[in-house]
N, C-alpha and C positions, 0 to 999 in steps of 0.2 A: 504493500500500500504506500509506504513511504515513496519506493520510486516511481511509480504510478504517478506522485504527488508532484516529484521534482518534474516527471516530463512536461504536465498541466502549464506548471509556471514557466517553463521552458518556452512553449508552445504561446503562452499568453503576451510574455515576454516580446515574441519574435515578433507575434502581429503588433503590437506598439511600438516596434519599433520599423515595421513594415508601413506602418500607418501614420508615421515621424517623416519619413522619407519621401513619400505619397506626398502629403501636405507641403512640404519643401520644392519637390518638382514644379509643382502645379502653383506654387508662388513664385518661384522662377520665371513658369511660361509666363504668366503675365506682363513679368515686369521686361522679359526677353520681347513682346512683343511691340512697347513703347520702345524700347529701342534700337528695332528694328526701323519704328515708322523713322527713328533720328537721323539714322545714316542716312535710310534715301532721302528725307529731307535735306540732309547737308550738302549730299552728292551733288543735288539739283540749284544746290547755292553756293557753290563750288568750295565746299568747306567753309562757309563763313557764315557765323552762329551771329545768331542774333544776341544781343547782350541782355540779362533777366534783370531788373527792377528789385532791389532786397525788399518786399512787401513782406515777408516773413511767413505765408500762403504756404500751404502744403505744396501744391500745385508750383511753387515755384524752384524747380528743377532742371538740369543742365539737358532737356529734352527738347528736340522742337520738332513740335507736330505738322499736322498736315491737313486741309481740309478735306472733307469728302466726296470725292471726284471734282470733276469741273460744273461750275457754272449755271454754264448754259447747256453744253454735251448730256451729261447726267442729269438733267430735270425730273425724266421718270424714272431715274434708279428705283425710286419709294414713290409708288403710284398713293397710296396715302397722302404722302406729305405733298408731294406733287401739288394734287385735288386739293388740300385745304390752303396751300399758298396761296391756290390762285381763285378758290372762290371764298376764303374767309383768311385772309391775310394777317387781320387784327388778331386772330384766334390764334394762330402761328406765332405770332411775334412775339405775343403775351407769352407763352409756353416756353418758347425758347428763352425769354429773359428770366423766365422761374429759373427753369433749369441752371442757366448761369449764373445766377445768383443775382441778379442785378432788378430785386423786385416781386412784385406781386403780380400772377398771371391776369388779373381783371386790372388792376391798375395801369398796368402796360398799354394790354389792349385797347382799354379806352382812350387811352392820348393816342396811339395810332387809333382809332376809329375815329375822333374827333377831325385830327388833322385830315383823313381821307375823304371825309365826307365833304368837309370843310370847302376841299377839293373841288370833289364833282358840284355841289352848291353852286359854288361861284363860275362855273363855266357854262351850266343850266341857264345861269340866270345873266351869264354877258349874251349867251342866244337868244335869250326870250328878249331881254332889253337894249341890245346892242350898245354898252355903257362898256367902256373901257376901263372903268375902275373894279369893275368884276375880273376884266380878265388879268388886271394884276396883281387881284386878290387871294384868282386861283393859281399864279405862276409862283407868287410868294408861301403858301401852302404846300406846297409842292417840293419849292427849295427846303422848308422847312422839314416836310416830312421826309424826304431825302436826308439832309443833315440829319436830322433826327435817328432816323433808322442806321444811316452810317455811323453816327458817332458809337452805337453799341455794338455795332460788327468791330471795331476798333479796338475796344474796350474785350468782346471776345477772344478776339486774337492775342492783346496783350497779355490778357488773364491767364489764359493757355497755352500761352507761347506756339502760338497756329503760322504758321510762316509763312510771308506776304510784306508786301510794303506797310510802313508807318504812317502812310501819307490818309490825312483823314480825308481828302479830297478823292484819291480812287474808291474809297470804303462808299463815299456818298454819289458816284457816279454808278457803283454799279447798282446801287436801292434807289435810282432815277431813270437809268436804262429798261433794267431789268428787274424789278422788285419782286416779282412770283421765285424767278430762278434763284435768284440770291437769298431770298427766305429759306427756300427749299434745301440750300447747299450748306446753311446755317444748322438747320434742321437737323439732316443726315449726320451732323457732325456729332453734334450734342446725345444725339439718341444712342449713334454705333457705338460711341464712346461709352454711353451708360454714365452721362453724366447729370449727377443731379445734386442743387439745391450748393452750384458753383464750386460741388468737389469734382473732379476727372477723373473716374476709377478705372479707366480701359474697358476695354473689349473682355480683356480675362476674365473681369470680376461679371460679366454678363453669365457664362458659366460657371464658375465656383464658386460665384456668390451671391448674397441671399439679401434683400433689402427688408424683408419681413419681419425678419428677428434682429432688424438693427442695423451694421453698418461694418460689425463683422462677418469675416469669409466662413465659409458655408464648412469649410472643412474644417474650422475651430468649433463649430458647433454640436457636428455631427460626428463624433470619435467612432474608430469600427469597433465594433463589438467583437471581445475574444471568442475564439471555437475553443472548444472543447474537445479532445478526442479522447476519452475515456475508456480504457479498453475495458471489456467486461469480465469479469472474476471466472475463473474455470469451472470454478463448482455449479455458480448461475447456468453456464452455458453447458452443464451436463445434466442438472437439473430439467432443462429446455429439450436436450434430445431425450431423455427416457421418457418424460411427458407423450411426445410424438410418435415414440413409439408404442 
């Protein structure tokens, strides 16, 4: 019985320490995976790292990300996000500044909805009344909601070190140009990444980890359960055949 006992702990032993290792890997891949995205981003900027800001931020680390695909090319990567850029944009926008941390999903969206409407208002109403104080009420709403929306793409990219120019002037060109697509490229970023409430957890933590129970990974939660192989006593197991016979 005694050695019986020492194999038990042997055997229990090994799975924790099988299940030590396990959890080790798989916090690796993660973080193996952020910098993977670093190199090709560096590659693509011919080795030349953008400088981080001491904000003293989790998030602020010798990593520079990458947005998710292009633009304009990729708009229906995520036929979801796609569809609500471009018929509820305010709804989008909101969402994405939660996620970033820069605010409240209704408070967001209402400044953009104001400013959008704001918009379409004043060019309604230079048609119905051919009043030229309309139309540069709606070109100023416009600049506005442009800056507006660029300034927080800006503000994204710095937060997570997303690699791109500084210039807040491209950031608001391209939410004037193109504002569905650039919602949408916003979008893809924050979600793939599984970022939320302006932490960056990666792609990994979308697998191993668990938002339910908190903000720890899933395999600090869930320890494997030892086996047991307990052989059975000889007496038992001749007891078992004379029964049968």
């Amino acid at each position: 019985m005694a050695e019986l006992n020492k194999q038990e702990k042997v055997v229990v032993n090994g799975n924790e320490e099988e299940g030590e290792e396990t959890r080790l890997l798989e916090g690796m891949a993660a973080l193996d995976f952020d910098m993977l995205c670093s190199t090709v981003a560096s590659q693509q900027t011919q080795g030349k790292w953008r400088e981080i800001e001491s904000s003293g931020e989790e998030n602020a680390v010798g990593v520079l990300r990458m947005w998710e695909g292009e633009v304009v090319l990729d708009f229906m990567y995520d036929r979801r996000v796609a569809l609500e850029s471009a018929c509820c944009p305010c709804y989008r926008f909101g969402k994405n500044m939660k996620r970033a941390g820069f605010g409240y999903c209704l408070l967001q969206g209402t400044v953009y909805f104001i400013l959008l409407v704001s918009v379409f208002l004043n060019i309604l109403a230079f048609m119905v009344t051919d009043r030229s104080c309309f139309l540069y009420l709606a070109v100023a709403f416009t600049v506005s909601l442009g800056a507006y929306s660029g300034f927080f793409r800006m503000q994204i990219k710095r937060k997570f070190n997303i690699m791109g120019t500084d210039n807040l002037l491209d950031d608001c060109i391209y939410h004037l140009i193109c504002p569905c697509c650039t919602l949408s490229q916003e979008s893809r970023t924050l979600e793939m990444n599984n970022v939320q409430d302006g932490t960056w957890h990666g792609r990994g933590d979308i697998c191993i980890g668990s938002h339910i129970e908190g903000n720890r990974p899933f395999f600090e939660l869930h320890h494997p359960h030892p086996i047991s192989i307990k052989i059975p006593e000889p007496c038992s197991m001749q007891n078992g055949l004379n029964g049968f016979r």
